[in-house]
C-alpha positions as CSV (number, residue, x, y, z in Angstrom):
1,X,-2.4,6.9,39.1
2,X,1.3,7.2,39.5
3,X,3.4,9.6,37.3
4,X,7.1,9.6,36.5
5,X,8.4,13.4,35.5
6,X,10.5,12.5,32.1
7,X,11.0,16.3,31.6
8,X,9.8,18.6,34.2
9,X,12.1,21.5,34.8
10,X,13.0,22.1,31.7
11,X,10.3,22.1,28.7
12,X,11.0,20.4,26.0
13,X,9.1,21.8,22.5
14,X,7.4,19.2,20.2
15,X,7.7,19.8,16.7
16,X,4.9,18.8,14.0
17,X,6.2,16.5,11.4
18,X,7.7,17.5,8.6
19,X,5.5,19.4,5.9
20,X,3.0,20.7,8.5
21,X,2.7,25.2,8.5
22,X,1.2,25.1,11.6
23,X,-0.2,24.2,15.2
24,X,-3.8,22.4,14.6
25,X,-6.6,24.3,16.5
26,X,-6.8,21.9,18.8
27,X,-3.4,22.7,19.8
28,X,-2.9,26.2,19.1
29,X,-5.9,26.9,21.7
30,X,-3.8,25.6,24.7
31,X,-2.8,27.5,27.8
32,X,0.2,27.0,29.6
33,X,-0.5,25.2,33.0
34,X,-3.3,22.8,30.2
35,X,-2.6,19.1,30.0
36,X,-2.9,16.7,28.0
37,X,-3.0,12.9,27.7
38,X,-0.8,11.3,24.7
39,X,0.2,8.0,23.2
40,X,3.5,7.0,21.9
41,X,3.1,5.7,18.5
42,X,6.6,5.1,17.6
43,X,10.4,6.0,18.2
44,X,11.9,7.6,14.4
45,X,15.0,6.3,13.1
46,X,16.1,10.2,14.1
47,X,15.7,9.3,17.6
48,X,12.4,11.7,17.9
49,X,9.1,10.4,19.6
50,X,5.9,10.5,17.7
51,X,3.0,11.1,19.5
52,X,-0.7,11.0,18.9
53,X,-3.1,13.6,20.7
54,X,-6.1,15.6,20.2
55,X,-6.5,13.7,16.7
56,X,-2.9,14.9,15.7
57,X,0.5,14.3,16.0
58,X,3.5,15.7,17.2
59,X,7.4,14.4,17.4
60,X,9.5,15.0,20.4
61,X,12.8,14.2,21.8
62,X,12.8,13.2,25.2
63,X,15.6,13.1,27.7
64,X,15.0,9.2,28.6
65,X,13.3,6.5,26.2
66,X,10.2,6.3,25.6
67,X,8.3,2.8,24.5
68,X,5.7,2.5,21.6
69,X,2.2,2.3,22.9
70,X,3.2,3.9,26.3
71,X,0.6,6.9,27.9
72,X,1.8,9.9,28.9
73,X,0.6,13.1,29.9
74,X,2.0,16.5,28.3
75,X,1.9,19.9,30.2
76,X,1.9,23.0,28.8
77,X,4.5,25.1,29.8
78,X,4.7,28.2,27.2
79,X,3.1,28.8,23.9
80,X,4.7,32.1,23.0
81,X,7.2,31.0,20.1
82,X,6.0,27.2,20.1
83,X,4.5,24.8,22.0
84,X,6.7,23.6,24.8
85,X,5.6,21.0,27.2
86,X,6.9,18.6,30.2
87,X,6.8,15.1,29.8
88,X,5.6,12.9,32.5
89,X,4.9,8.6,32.2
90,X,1.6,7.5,33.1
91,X,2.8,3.8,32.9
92,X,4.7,2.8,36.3
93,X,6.1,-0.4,34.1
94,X,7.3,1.4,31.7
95,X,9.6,3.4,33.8
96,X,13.4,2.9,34.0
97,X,14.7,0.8,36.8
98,X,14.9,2.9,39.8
99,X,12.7,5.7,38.8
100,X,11.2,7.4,41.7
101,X,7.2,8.0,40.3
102,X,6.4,11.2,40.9
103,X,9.4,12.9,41.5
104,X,10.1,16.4,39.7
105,X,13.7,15.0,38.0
106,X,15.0,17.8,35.9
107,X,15.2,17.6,32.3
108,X,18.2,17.3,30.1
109,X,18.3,20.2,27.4
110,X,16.8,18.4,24.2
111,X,18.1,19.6,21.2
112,X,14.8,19.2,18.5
113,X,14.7,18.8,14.8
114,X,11.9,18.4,12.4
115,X,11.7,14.7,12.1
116,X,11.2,12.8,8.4
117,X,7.7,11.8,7.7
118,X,9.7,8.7,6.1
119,X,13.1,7.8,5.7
120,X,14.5,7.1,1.9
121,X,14.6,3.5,2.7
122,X,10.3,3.3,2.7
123,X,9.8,6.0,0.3
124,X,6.6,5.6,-1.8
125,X,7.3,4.1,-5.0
126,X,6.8,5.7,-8.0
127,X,9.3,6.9,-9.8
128,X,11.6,5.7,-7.5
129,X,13.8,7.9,-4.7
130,X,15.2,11.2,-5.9
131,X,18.8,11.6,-6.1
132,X,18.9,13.2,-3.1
133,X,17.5,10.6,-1.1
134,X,20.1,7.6,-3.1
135,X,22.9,10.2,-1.9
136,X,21.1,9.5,1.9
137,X,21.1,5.6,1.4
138,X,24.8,5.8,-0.7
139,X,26.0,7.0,2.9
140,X,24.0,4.5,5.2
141,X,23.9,1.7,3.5
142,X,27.9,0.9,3.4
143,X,28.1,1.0,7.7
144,X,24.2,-1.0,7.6
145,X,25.9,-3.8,5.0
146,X,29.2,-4.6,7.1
147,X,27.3,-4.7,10.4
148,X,24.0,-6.2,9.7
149,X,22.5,-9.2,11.0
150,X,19.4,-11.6,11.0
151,X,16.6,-11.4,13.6
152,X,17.3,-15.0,15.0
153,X,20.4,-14.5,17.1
154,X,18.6,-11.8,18.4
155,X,15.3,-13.9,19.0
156,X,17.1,-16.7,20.8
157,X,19.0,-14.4,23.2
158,X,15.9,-12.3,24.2
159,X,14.4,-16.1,25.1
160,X,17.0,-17.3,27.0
161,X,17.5,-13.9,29.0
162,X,13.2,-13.9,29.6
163,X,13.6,-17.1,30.7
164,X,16.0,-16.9,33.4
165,X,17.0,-15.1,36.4
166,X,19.1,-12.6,34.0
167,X,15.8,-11.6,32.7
168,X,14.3,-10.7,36.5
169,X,17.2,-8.1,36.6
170,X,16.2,-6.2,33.3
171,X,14.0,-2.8,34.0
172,X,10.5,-3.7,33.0
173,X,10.1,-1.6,30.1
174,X,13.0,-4.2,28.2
175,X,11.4,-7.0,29.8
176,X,8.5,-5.5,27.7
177,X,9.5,-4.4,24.8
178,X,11.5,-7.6,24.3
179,X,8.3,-9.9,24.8
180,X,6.7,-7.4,22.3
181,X,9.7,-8.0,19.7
182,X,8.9,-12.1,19.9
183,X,5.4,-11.8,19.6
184,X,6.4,-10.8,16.0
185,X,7.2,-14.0,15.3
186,X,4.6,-16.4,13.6
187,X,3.6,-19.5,14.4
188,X,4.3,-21.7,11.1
189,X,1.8,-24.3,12.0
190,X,-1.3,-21.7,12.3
191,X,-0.1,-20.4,9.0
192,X,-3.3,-19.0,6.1
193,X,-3.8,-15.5,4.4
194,X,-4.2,-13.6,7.5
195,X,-1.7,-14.5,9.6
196,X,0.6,-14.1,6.9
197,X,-0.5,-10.5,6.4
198,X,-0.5,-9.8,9.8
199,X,3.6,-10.6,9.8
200,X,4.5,-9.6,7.2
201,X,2.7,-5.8,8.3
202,X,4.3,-6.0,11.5
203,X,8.1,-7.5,10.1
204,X,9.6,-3.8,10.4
205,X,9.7,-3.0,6.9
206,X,6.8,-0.8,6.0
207,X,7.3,1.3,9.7
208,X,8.0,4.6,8.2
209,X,5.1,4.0,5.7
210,X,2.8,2.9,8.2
211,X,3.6,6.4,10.2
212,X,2.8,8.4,6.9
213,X,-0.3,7.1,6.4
214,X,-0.8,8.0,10.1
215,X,0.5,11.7,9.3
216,X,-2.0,11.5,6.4
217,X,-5.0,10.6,8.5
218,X,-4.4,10.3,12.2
219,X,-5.9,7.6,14.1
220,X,-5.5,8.1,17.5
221,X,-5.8,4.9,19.9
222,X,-5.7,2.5,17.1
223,X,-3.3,3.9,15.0
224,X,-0.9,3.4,18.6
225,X,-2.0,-0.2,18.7
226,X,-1.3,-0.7,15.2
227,X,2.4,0.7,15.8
228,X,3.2,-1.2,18.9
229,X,3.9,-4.5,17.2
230,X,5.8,-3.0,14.6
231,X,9.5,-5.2,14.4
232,X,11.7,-1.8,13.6
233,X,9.4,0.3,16.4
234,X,10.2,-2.4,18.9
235,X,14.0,-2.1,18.0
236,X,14.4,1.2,17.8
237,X,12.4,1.6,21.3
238,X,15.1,-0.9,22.5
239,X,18.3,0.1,21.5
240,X,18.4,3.6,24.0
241,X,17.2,1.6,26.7
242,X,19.9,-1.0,26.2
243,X,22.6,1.6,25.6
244,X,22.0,2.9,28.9
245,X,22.6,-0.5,30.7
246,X,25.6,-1.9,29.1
247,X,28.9,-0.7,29.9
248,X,30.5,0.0,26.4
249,X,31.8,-3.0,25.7
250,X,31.4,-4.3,22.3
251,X,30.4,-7.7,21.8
252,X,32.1,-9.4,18.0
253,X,29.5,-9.8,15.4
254,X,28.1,-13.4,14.4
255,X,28.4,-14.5,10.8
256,X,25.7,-12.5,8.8
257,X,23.2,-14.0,6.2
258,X,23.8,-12.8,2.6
259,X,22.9,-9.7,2.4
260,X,19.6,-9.0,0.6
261,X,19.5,-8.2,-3.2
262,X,16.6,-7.6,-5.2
263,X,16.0,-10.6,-7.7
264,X,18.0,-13.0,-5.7
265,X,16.4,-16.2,-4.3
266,X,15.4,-15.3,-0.6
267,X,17.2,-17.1,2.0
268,X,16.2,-18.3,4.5
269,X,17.7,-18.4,7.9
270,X,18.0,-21.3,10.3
271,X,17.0,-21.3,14.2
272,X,20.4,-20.5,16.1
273,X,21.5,-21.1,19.6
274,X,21.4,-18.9,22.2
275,X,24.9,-17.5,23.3
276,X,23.6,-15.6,26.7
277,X,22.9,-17.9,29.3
278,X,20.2,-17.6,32.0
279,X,22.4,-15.9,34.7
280,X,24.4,-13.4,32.2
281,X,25.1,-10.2,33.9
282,X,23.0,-7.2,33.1
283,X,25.7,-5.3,31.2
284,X,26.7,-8.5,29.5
285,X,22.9,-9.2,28.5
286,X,22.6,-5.4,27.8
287,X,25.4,-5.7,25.3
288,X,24.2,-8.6,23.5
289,X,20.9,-7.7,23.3
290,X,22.1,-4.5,21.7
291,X,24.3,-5.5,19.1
292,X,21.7,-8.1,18.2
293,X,19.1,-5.3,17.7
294,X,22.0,-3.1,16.1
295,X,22.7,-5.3,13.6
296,X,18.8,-6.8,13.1
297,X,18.0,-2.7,11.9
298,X,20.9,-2.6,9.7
299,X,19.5,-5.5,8.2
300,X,16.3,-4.1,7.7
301,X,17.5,-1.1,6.4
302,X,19.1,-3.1,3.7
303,X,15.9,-4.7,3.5
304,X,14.1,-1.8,2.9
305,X,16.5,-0.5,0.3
306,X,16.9,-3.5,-1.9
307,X,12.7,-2.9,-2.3
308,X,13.0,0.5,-3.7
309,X,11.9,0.9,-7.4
310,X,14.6,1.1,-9.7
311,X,15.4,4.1,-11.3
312,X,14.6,2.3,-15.0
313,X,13.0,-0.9,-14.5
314,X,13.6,-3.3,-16.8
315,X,10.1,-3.9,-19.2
316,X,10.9,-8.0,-18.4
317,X,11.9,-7.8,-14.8
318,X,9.6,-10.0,-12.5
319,X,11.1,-8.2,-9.5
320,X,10.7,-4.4,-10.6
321,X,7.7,-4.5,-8.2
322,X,8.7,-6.7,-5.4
323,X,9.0,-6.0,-1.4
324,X,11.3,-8.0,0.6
325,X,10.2,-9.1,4.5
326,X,11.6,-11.1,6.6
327,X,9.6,-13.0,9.0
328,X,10.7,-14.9,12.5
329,X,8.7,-18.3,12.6
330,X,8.1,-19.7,16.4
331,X,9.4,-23.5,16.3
332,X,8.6,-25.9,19.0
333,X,11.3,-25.7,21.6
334,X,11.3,-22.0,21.6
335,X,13.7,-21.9,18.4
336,X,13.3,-19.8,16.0
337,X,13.8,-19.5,12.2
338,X,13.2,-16.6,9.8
339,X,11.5,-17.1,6.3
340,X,12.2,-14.5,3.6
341,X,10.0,-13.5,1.8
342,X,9.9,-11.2,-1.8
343,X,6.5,-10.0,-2.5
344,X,4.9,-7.6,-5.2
345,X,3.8,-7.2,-8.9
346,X,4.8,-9.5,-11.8
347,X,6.8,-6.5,-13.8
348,X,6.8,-8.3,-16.8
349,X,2.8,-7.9,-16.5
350,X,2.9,-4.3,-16.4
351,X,2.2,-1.7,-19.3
352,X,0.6,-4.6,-21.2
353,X,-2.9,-3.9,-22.9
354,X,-5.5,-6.0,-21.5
355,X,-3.8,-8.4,-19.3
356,X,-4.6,-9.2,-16.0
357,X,-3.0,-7.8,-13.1
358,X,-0.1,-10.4,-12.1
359,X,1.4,-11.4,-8.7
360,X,3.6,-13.2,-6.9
361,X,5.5,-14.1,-4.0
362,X,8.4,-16.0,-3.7
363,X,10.2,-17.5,-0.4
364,X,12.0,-19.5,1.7
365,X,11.9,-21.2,5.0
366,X,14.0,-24.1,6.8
367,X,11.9,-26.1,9.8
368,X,14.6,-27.9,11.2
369,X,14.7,-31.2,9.8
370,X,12.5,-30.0,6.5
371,X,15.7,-28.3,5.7
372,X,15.5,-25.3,3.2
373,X,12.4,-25.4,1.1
374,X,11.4,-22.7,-1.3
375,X,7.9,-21.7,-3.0
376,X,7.2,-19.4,-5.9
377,X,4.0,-18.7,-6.2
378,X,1.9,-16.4,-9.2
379,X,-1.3,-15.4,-9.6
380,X,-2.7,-13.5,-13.1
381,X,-6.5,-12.6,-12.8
382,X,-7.8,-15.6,-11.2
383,X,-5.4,-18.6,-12.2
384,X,-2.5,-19.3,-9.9
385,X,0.8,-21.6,-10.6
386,X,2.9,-23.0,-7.7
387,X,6.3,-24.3,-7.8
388,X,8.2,-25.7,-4.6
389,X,11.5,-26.5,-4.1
390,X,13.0,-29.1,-1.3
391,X,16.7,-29.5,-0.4
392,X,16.4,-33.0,0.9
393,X,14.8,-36.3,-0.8
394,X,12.6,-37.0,2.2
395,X,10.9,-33.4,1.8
396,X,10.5,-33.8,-1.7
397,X,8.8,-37.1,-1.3
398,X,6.5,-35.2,0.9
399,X,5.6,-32.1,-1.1
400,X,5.1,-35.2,-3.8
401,X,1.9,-37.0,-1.7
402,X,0.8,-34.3,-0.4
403,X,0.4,-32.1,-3.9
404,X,-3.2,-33.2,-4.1
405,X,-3.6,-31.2,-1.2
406,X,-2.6,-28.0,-2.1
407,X,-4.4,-28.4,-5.2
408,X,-7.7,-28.8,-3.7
409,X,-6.8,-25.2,-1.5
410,X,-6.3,-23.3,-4.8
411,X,-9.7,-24.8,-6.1
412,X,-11.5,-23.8,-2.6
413,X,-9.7,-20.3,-3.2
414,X,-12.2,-19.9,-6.0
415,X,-8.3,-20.2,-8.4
416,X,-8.0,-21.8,-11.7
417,X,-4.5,-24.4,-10.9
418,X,-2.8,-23.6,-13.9
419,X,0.7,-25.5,-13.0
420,X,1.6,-27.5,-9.8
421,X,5.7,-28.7,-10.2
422,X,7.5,-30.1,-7.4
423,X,11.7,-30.1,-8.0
424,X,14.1,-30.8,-5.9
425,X,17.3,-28.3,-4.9
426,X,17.2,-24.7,-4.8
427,X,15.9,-22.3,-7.6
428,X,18.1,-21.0,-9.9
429,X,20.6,-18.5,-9.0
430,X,19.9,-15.0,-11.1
431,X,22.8,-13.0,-12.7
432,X,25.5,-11.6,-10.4
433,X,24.1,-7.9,-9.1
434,X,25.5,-4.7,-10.7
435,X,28.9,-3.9,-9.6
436,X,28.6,-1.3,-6.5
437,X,25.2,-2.3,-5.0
438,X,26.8,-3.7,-1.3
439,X,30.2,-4.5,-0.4
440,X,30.0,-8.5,1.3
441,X,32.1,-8.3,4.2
442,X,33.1,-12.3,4.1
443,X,34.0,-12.1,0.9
């Protein structure tokens, strides 16, 4: 098996995550010249590597990127103060372009921090994030808001680039990671329970949750597997690789979505055109592709924050307990849409004695020539109300014939229907947002 020496001169000294007092056993009974085989779980929104070996798990900061899911081998080159190790890829694809396998390349000097175990933007809710950690998203979310974008100018691009000669020239760790990053998407006309589940785990927004759990109760091989179709680890794995081919050059922003707000009616966003063509330039692709994943994390960051618990909740407020996702829907034709989604606890259910826990999920999607349509959907103990929205006559005739239909799937669900409504438009707008949440750049 070929290997490609990340760091070999110099060791580079992986750090436990955040919290731990100590090296494991496992770990602190190595011997410099020992190696051992790892997988890369995820890349941290600090830049670090998580890995997973010897049932625990370690962050590192490599001198070149490292992709989610990728083997590689650690050797031990001193224990003394800490354990310090060389990184070598066990993967030939994942190497960068014009890599020589097996060569002793030295290593850049890494400069290592203790990396979060979650960043304030997924913090467990509760009480909701101390101040310290609103100070942290008072200072990111600003920059994330003016430069954020959706997922499908990003998802069209990273087709047409595949698809073309452009794509050939990519290193084969993008060509990858960016195949990885569209099999997110969901295929809208497969869509029940699980599939939906599966997207909406794998949409980007529960990444640093999903890494806790893992720091909680490590999981080795299938904790990696579970990471590597995470949306955010695929972008985050993306953006150093892309830095390093373009040349600099920003490219201008597209025009954003609204920007996500607790409460508000989910928006959906339409399929877009592709604005790379099939014989772009690497650098050119390489630019595109990175502000599109630049702006697709912002977004996700804002995504994240707009789902943290407030710090009072409101005793009537149906979104106190909501998440919001965004999920990329595979069209025919290779477009692609993304369907918002807000999902989570009816707040106005909560604190009262005896009643039945209460759910529901609200979003929004747009096929193409459906146009927008929106759903709300409850549930309290086992009876379940559905309203849908449509923004053109001809899909409102059709949710009309067809409501017989869903009926007969909430019955097979073992649900009592309690309300079935069919109304056309949008849903109703909620109250303007607090002054101070984001600043709207096109406003």
């Amino acid at each position: 098996m070929a290997i490609d020496t990340v760091s070999g001169a110099r060791p580079q000294a992986p750090l436990l995550p955040q919290g731990s007092t100590g090296l494991p056993a496992a770990l602190a009974a190595l011997a410099p010249g020992d190696k051992v085989d790892a997988t890369v779980l995820a890349r941290l929104e600090t830049g670090e590597i998580r890995l997973a070996l010897l049932g625990t798990l370690l962050d590192i900061l490599p001198s070149e990127p490292l992709t989610p899911g990728e083997a590689v081998k650690l050797t031990v080159v001193e224990t003394a103060q800490q354990l310090a190790v060389s990184v070598q890829r066990q993967t030939p694809d994942a190497a960068p372009a014009g890599a020589d396998l097996g060569a002793e390349a030295p290593a850049a000097v890494a400069t290592l921090r203790p990396a979060p175990s979650t960043s304030p933007a997924s913090a467990p809710a509760g009480d909701g994030p101390s101040p310290e950690a609103r100070a942290a998203l008072g200072a990111v979310l600003p920059r994330a808001a003016a430069n954020q974008q959706g997922r499908a100018p990003l998802i069209a691009n990273a087709v047409a680039i595949l698809a073309g000669p452009a794509g050939d020239q990519l290193p084969a760790a993008v060509r990858n990671t960016l195949a990885a990053l569209l099999a997110t998407a969901l295929d809208p006309t497969s869509l029940d329970g699980p599939a939906l589940q599966g997207a909406v785990a794998r949409s980007g927004s529960f990444q640093e949750a999903a890494i806790l759990r893992l720091a909680q109760a490590p999981a080795g091989a299938d904790a990696a597997a579970a990471l590597q179709g995470d949306a955010k680890s695929l972008m985050l794995a993306l953006r150093p690789m892309l830095q390093a081919l373009a040349d600099g050059r920003s490219v201008p922003p597209a025009d954003p979505p609204p920007l996500p707000r607790r409460g508000a009616v989910p928006q959906a966003q339409p399929a877009v055109a592709a604005t790379l063509g099939p014989d772009a330039s690497t650098a050119q692709a390489a630019r595109t592709l990175l502000a599109g994943v630049e702006g697709a994390l912002d977004r996700t960051r804002l995504l994240q924050a707009a789902s943290l618990p407030e710090a009072r909740p409101g005793a009537d407020d149906p979104s106190a307990g909501e998440r919001l996702v965004e999920i990329p829907l595979a069209l025919p034709g290779g477009q692609t849409s993304v369907m918002a989604l807000a999902v989570g606890g009816d707040g106005r259910a909560a604190g009262t004695a005896g009643a039945a826990p209460a759910w529901r999920m609200r979003l929004s999607l747009d096929l193409g020539d459906t146009g927008p349509m929106h759903a709300l959907v409850s549930v309290r103990g086992e009876t379940a109300g559905v309203t849908l929205w449509a923004e053109q006559p001809g899909t409102v005739e059709l949710f009309r014939r067809t409501i017989g239909d869903l009926r007969e799937a909430l019955e097979a669900a073992d649900l009592d229907v309690g309300s079935l409504d069919i109304r056309a438009g949008a849903p109703p707008a909620p109250p303007p947002a607090a002054t101070g949440t984001f600043l709207d750049r096109r406003s």
